[in-house]
N, C-alpha and C positions, 0 to 999 in steps of 0.2 A: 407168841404163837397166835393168840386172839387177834394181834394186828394181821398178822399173815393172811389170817382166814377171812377178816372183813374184806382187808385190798384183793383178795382173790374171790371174792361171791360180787367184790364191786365190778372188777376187772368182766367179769362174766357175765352179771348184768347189763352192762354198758355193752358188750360184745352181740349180746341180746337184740338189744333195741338199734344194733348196728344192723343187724340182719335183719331185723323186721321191716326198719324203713326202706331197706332193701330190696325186700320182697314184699311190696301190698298188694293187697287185690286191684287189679286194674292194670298192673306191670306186665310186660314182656317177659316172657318165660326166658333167660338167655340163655338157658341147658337148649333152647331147639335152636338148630343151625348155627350154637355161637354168639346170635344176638338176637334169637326171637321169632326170625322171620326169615322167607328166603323165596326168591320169586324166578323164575325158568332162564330167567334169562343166562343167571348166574352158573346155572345148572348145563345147558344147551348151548349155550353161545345164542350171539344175535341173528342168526341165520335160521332160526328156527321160534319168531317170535309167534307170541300164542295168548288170547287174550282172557280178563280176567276168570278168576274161579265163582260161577254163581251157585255152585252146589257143592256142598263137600260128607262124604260118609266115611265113620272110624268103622276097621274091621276090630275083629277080637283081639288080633294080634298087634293094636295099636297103628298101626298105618294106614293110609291116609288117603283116599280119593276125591279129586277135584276135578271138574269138570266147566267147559265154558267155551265163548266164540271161541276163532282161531283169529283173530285180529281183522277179520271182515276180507279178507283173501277171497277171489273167485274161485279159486282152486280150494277146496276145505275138508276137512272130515269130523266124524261124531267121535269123539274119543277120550281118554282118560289120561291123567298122570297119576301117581303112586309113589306117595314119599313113606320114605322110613318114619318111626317115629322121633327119632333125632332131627330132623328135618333133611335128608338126602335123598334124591331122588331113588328110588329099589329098581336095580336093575336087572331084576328077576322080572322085572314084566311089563311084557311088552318089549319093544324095543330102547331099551335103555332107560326102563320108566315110563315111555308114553307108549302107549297101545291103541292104533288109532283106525278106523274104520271107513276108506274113501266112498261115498256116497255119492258123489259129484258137486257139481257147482252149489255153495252156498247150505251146507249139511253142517250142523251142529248139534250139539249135546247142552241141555241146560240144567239137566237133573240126574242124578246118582242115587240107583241104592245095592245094598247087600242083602243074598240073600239068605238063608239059613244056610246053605251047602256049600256059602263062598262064592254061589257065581254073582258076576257084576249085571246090573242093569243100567243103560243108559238112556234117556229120553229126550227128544230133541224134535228137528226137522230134517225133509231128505227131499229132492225134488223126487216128483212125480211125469208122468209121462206131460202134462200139461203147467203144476205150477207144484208147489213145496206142499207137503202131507206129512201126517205124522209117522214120526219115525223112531223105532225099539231098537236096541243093540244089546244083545246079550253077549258077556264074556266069560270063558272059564276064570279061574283065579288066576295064572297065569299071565292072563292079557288076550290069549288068542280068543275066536269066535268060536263061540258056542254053537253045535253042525245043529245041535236038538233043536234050536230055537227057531223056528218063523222058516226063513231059507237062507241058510246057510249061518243062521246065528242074527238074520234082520229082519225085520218086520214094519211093513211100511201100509199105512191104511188111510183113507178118509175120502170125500166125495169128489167128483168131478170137479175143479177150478176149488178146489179145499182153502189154498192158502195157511194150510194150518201148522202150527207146531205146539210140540209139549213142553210145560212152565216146569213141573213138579212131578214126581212119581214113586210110591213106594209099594211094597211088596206086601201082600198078605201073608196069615199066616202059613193058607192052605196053598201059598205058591202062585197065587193067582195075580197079577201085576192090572194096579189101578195109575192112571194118569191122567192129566189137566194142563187144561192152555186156552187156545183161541184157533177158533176159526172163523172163516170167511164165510157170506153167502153175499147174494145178489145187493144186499141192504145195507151190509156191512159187516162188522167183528160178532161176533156170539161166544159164551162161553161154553166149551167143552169139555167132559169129562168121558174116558174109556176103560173099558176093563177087558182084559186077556186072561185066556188060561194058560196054565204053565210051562205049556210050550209054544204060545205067540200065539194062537189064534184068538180073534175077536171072543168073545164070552158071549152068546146068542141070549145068556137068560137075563143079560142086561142091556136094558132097551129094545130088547129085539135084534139089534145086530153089534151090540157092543160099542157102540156111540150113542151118549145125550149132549145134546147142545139146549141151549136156553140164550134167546135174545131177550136181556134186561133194560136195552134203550142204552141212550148216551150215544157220544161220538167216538168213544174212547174204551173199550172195554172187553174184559176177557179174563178167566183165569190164570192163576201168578203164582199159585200154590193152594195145597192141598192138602185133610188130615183125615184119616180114617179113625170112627169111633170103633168103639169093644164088639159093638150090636152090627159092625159090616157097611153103616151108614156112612156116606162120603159126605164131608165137606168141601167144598172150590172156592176161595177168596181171589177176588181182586178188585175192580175196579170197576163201575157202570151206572146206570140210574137215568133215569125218563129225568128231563130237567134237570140235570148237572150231574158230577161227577165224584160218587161217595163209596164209600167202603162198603163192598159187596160181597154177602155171603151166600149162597146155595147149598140146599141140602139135599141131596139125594136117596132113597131107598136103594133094600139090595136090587132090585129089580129093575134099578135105574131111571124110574120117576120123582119129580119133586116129591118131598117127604111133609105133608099138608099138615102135620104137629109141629113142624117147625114155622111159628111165626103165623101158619094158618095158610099159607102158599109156598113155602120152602124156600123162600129167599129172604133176606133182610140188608136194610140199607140202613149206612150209617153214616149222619153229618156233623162236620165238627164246628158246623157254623154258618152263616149268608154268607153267599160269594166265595164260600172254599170249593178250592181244586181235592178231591181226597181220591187215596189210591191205595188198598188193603196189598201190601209185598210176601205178608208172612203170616202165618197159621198156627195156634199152637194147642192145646188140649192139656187141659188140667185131669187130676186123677177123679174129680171131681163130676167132669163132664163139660164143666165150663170151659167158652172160647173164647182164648185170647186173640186178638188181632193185632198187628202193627204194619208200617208202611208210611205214608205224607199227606203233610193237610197244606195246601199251600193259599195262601192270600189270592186268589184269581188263578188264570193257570197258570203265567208265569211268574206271581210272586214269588216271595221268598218263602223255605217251607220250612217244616217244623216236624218232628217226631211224631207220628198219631197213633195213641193207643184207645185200645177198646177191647170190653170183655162183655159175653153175650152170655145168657143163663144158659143151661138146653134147651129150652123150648126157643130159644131165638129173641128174646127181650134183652133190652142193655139191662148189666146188672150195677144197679144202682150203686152197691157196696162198693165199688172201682172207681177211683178218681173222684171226676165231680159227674155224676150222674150216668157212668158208666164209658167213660172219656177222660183221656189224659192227652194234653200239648205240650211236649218239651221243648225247649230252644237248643238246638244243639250247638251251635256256632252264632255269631252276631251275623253273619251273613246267611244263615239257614245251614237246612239238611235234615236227611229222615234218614228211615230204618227200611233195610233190605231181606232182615232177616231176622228171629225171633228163636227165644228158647227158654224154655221154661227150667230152674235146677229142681233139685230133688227139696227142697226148703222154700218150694213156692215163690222164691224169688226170681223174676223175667230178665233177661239180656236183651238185647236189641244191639244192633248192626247196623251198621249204614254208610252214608258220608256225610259230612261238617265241609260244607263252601267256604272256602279260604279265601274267595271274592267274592263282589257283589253280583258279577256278569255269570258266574257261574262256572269257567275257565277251568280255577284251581281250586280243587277238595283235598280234603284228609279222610284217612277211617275213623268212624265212632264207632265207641259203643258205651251205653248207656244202662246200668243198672236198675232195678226198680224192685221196691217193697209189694209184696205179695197184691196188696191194697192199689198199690198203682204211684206210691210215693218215691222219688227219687233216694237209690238206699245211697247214703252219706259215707260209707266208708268204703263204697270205690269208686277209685279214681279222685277226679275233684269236684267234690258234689256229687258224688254218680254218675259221672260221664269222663271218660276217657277218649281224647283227641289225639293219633300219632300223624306225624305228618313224616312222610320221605321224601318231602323237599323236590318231587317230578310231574307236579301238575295234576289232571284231575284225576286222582285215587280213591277207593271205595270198595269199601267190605260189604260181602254180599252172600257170603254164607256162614253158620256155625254148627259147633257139634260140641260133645262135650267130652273127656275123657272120663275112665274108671276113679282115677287119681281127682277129677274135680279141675282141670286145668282144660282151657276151654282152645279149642280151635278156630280160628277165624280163616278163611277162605275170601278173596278178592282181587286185586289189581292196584299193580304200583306200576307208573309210567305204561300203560299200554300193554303189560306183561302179566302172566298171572302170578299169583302170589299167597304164600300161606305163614301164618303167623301162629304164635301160641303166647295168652296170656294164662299171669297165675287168678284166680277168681276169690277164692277163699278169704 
């Protein structure tokens, strides 16, 4: 009988560590869609191609919004898909899962949020009588337009010859909707940040008419995303800098001025080196207060690139305690690659997103994503080394959003072959 029970606590522990190495952290969830992942194409047919997801938001009820170009078409619109949590398209909304908003020539969606009531927000661009202006899409839960919002559920703003569109956008408590991008002037790009009240119009008490812009110099530069603190104060990260091209943060007051306790001027730059190309993709907020940043640091501009983290106190200083002097360089591939997108867990510990160059020329990627210790260390037990590389074998691929579920299992958002695409890893 003693033997019985040993070969049956073996039998079980061996069953054990069958299933563990089965499920690590860093693995494809294959409860979604069957094997992990699942992209429109598969969904639509090919007659309906649509390009990657660079923003993705879970409702309560677990499913799923992603948003992104529509593969660069003249004809386009600003719009959403909506997967189950299983991974299948809900054909509750919208039409058949996509619910889409024609604008006209060249209108997109790059940012997604939820709001407490379940309507959807979308942020993008939308031509204008002259050139492309920023552009709001409100939706009931459903998919259809929202009649309350803006006209007719749209909302379209910015100045004469704008050129502008929105990177990033989420929803206040009080209902009030902030967003960030880039716009255009006579000189060049500037970064932009707006804020609306909650039913589309400009918010007069911010900046005076509900747009701040800020020219930081560079040739190259504009907001790429955004994080609101506790205190109503806006962050906008991305990319810009008088003499080269470095991690760019702005902070703004409620009132929509540079906030002059941040850094002493409201802005801070951050270099990972002489002669790096650097470009902030993603924003994240500790409970803390601290900002983490991530995005790419490349050898020149067309080097090859690398992972770049950075964590900033509140007042806007590198915080030394992070990496090596408030800086962190990953390799993610022997041919490079960076992070698109960034996420803090509930254990302090960071994800990042991205793609990993599967050539030199730049051609063909895979999705990363890349773990790290609260401290800024690569955490060891996900993935390999902390870095997870999936490739779908279709050329240049790349994740560029995440979210995380109730469960702890993460959502990745991006593009496989030219199509969009949503994934689900186990994190734990």
């Amino acid at each position: 009988m003693r033997r019985h029970l040993l070969l049956a606590a073996a039998s079980a522990a061996a069953l054990l560590l069958v299933v563990s190495a089965a499920a690590a952290p860093g693995d494809l969830d294959r409860s979604f869609a069957g094997k992990g992942w699942v992209r429109t194409l598969e969904l639509r047919g090919a007659s309906v191609p649509y390009g990657g997801a660079e923003d993705v938001a879970l409702q309560p009820d677990g499913k799923i919004l992603a948003v992104g170009e529509d593969s660069g078409r003249s004809s386009s619109a600003i719009g959403a898909f909506r997967y189950t949590p299983g991974g299948g398209l809900d054909r509750s909304f919208g039409r058949g899962g996509f619910a889409a908003t024609n604008l006209g020539s060249f209108s997109h969606a790059h940012a997604v949020a939820v709001q407490r009531d379940g309507r959807i927000v979308l942020a993008g661009e939308a031509p204008c009588s002259y050139t492309a202006c920023f552009a709001l899409v409100r939706l009931l839960p459903n998919g259809t337009l929202d009649s309350r919002f803006g006209t007719g559920g749209v909302v379209r703003t910015g100045p004469r010859w704008c050129g502008c569109h929105f990177r990033a956008v989420e929803v206040l408590p009080d209902g009030r909707i902030v967003a960030a991008g880039r716009m255009y002037n006579r000189w060049g790009q500037t970064f932009a940040v707006a804020r609306y009240l909650s039913d589309g119009r400009p918010d007069g008490t911010f900046s005076g008419d509900g747009i701040a812009s800020v020219d930081v110099g560079g040739s190259y530069e504009g907001g790429e995303a955004l994080a609101v603190q506790r205190d109503g104060k806006v962050l906008v990260a991305g990319g810009g800098g008088a003499g080269g091209q470095l991690f760019t943060v702005l902070r703004f007051r409620r009132d929509g001025r540079l906030d002059r306790t941040f850094s002493r001027d409201g802005r801070v730059t951050v270099s990972f080196g002489r002669d790096r190309w650097d470009t902030a993709h993603a924003i994240a907020l500790r409970r803390d207060g601290r900002i983490l940043l991530a995005g790419e640091s490349r050898a020149g501009q067309v080097g090859p690139a690398k992972i770049g983290l950075a964590r900033l106190t509140k007042r806007g200083a590198l915080d030394r305690s992070f990496g090596r002097r408030g800086r962190v360089l990953t390799t993610a591939a022997p041919a490079g690659g960076y992070a698109k997108a960034l996420l803090i867990q509930p254990d302090g510990r960071l994800l990042a997103a991205g793609l990993a160059d599967a050539s030199r020329d730049g051609t063909e990627s895979d999705w990363v994503l890349a773990r790290f210790q609260a401290r800024g260390a690569l955490d060891r037990s996900f993935g390999r080394g902390g870095i997870v590389v999936t490739s779908f074998g279709t050329g240049d691929d790349w994740a560029g959003a995440l979210a995380r579920q109730a469960d702890g299992k993460i959502v990745v958002g991006g593009e496989i072959y030219r199509d969009q695409a949503v994934a689900r890893y186990l994190a734990r």
